[in-house]
C-alpha positions as CSV (number, residue, x, y, z in Angstrom):
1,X,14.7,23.6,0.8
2,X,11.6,22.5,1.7
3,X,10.0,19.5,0.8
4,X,6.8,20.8,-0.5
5,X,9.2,23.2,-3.0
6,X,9.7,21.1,-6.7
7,X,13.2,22.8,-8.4
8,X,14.2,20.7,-11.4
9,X,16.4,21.8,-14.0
10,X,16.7,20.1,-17.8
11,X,18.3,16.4,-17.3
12,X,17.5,16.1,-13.7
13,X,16.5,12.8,-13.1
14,X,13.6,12.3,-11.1
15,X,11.3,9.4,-9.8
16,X,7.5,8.5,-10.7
17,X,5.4,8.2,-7.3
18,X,2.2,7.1,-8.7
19,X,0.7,4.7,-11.7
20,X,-0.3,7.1,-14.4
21,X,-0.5,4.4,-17.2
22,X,0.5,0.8,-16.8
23,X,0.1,0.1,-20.4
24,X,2.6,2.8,-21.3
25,X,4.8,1.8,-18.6
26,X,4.2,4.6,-16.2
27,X,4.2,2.8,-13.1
28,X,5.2,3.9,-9.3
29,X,9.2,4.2,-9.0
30,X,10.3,4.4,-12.5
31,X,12.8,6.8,-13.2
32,X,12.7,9.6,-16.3
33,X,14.7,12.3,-17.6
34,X,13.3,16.2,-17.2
35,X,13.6,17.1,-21.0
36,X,11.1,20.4,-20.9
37,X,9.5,22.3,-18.2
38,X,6.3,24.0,-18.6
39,X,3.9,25.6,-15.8
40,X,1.1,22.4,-16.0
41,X,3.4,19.8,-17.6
42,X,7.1,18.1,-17.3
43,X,8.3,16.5,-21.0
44,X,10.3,13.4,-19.3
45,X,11.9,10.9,-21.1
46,X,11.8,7.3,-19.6
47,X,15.2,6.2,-18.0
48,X,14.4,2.5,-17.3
49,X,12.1,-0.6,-18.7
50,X,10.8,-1.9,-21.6
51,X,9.8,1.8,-22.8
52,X,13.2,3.2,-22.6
53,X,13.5,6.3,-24.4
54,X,10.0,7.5,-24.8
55,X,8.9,10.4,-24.5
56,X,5.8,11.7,-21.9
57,X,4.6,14.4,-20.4
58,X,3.8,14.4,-16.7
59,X,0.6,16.6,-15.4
60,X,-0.2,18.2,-12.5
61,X,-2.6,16.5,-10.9
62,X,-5.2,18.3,-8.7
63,X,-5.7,16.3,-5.2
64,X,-8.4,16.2,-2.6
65,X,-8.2,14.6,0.6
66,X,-11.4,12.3,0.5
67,X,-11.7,12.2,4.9
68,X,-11.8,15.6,6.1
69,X,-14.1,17.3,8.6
70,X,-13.4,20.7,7.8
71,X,-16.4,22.8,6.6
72,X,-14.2,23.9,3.3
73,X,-12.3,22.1,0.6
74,X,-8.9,21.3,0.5
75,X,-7.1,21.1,-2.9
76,X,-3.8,20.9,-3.9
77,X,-2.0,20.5,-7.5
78,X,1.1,18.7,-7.8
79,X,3.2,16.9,-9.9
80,X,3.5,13.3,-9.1
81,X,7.5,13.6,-9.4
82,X,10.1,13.2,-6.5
83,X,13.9,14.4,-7.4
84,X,15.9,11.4,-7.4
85,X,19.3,11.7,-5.3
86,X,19.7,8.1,-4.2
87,X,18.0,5.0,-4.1
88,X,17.9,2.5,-1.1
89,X,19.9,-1.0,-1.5
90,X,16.7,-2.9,-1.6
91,X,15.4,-0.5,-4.4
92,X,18.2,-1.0,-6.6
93,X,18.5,-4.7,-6.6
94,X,18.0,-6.2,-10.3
95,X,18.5,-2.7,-12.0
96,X,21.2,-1.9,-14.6
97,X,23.2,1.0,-13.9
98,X,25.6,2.5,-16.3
99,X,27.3,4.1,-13.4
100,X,27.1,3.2,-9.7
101,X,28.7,5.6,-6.6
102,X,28.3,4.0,-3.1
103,X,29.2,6.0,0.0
104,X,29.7,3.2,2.9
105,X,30.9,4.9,5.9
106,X,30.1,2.1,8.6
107,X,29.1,-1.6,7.6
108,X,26.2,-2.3,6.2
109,X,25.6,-5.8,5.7
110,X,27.3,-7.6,8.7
């Protein structure tokens, strides 16, 4: 599938890429919980943090590229989701999982 292409499916868990409100805790990386999927919105439920458990809705958000030299405009709408399949070893240091899977085919810390 290409990367462009979004499919989620109710429960998918999926990763925050951008600060949509710090006060709410909707900061870059934190994971959520598709509840409800709609054409302009995602209901997502917050996996992690201080506001676990509440609910928000995710927009799509209409973006511009602010340094182009074309002699049209460029805009695209997106939601500022990523599906969340695994997380790096630096990412996950001083997070609580309920359940962990590691695959380690070759050493990684030598």
């Amino acid at each position: 599938m290409p990367p462009h292409k979004l499919k989620l499916k109710i429960s998918a868990i999926v990763m925050l890429l951008r600060n949509l409100d710090v006060k709410q805790g909707l900061c870059n990386e934190i994971r959520l919980i598709v509840r409800r999927l709609q054409n302009h919105t995602i209901d997502c439920e917050i996996a992690t943090g201080s506001n676990k458990g509440s609910r928000i809705i995710i927009p799509r958000i209409t973006m511009t590229p602010s340094d182009t030299f074309l002699p049209f405009k460029l805009r695209r709408h997106q939601f500022p989701i990523r599906l969340l399949f695994a997380m790096t070893i630096n990412k996950s240091q001083g997070q609580t999982f309920e359940r962990l899977g590691l695959l380690l085919p070759q050493p990684t810390l030598n």
